[in-house]
C-alpha positions in Angstrom: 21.6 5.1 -17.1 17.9 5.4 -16.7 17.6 2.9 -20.3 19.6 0.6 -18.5 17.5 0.7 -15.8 14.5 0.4 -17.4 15.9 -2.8 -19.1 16.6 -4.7 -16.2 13.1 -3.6 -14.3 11.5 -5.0 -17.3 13.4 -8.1 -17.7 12.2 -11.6 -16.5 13.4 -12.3 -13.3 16.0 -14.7 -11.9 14.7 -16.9 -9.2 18.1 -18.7 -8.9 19.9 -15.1 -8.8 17.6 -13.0 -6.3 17.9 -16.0 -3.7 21.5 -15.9 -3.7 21.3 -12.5 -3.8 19.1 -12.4 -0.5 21.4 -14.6 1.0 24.1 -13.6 0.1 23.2 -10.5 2.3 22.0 -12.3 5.3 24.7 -14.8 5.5 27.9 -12.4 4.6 28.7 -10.0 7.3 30.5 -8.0 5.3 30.9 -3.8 6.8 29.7 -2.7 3.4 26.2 -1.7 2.9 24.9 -4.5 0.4 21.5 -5.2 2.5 18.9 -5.2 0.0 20.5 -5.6 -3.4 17.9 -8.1 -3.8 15.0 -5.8 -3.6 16.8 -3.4 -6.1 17.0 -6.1 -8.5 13.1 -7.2 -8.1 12.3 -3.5 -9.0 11.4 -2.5 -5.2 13.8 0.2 -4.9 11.8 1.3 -2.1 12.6 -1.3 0.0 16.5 -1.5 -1.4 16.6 1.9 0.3 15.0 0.8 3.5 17.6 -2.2 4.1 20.2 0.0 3.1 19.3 2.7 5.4 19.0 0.0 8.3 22.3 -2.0 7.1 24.4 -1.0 10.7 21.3 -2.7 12.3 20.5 -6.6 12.0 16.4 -6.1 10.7 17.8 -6.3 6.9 20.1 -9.6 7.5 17.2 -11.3 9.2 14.5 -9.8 6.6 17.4 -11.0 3.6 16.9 -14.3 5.1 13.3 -14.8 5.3 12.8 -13.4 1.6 15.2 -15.9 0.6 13.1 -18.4 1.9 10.0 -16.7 0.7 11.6 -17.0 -2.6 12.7 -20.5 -2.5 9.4 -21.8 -1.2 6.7 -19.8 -3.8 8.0 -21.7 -6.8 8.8 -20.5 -10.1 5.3 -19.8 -11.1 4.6 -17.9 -8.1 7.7 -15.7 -8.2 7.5 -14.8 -11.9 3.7 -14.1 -11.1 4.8 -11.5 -8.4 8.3 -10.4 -9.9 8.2 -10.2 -14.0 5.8 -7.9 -14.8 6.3 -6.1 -18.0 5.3 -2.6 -18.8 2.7 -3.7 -21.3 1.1 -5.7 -19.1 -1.5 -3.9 -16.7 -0.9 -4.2 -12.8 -4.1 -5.3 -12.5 -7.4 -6.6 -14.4 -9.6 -4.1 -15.6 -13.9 -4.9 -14.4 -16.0 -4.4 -16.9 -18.4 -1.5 -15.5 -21.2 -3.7 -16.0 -19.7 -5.8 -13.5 -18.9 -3.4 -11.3 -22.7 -2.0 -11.6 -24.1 -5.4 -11.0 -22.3 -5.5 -7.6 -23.2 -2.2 -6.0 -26.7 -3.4 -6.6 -26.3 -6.6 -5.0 -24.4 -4.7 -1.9 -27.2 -2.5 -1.6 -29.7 -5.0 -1.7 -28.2 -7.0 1.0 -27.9 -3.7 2.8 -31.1 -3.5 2.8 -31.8 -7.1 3.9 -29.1 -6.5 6.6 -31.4 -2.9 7.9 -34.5 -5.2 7.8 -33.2 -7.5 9.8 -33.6 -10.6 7.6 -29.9 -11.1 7.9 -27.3 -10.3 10.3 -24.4 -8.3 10.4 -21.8 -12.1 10.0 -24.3 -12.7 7.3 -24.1 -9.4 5.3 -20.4 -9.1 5.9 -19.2 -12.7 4.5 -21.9 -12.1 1.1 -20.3 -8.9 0.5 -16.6 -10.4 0.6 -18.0 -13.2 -1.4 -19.2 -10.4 -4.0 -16.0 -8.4 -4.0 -13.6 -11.3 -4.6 
């Protein structure tokens, strides 16, 4: 069971198949708890459970709905950018520690500009975001 599972999670992802299967929730009233399939099949068993645990209520039709139409409007590049991640490939980009060095030094120097008073607080916040992105 769990290899089979691990098979699909790892698979490439249907955009086609997990819009139908979001609508296919939110459009069928059907008294069987299917809310959420969806999620289950993008690997977010997490939220499968939540819309399956809320299925008597109408938060996972409506929430069915508007991931379908967050599917459809992403794009194929976009979806298989959130949705077919592979286990070889890392969740997210390693910083080279150099990097990472060379910003706490330029935060601390505008720290200190911003304690001086040679720039404000608007002026030290948006160079900071502009370092950390």
């Amino acid at each position: 069971m769990l290899e089979v599972w691990g098979k699909i999670s790892s698979s490439p992802k249907s955009r086609q198949l997990a819009i139908a299967l979001a609508l296919g929730t939110s459009i069928l009233a059907l008294p069987v708890p299917i809310a959420g399939i969806h999620k289950f099949y993008l690997g977010q068993p997490l939220w499968g459970i939540i819309y399956l645990l809320l299925w008597q209520t109408p938060i996972p039709r409506i929430a069915c709905a508007i991931d379908a139409v967050w599917y459809f409007l992403q794009g194929t590049e976009g979806f298989l950018q959130n949705f077919s991640r592979s286990d070889s490939e890392p969740a997210t980009a390693a910083i080279a520690p150099q990097k990472v060095q060379a910003m706490a030094v330029a935060i601390r120097e505008l720290e200190q500009l911003r304690q001086d008073g040679l720039i404000s607080e608007y002026e030290f916040e948006q160079k900071r975001r502009q370092l950390l992105l």
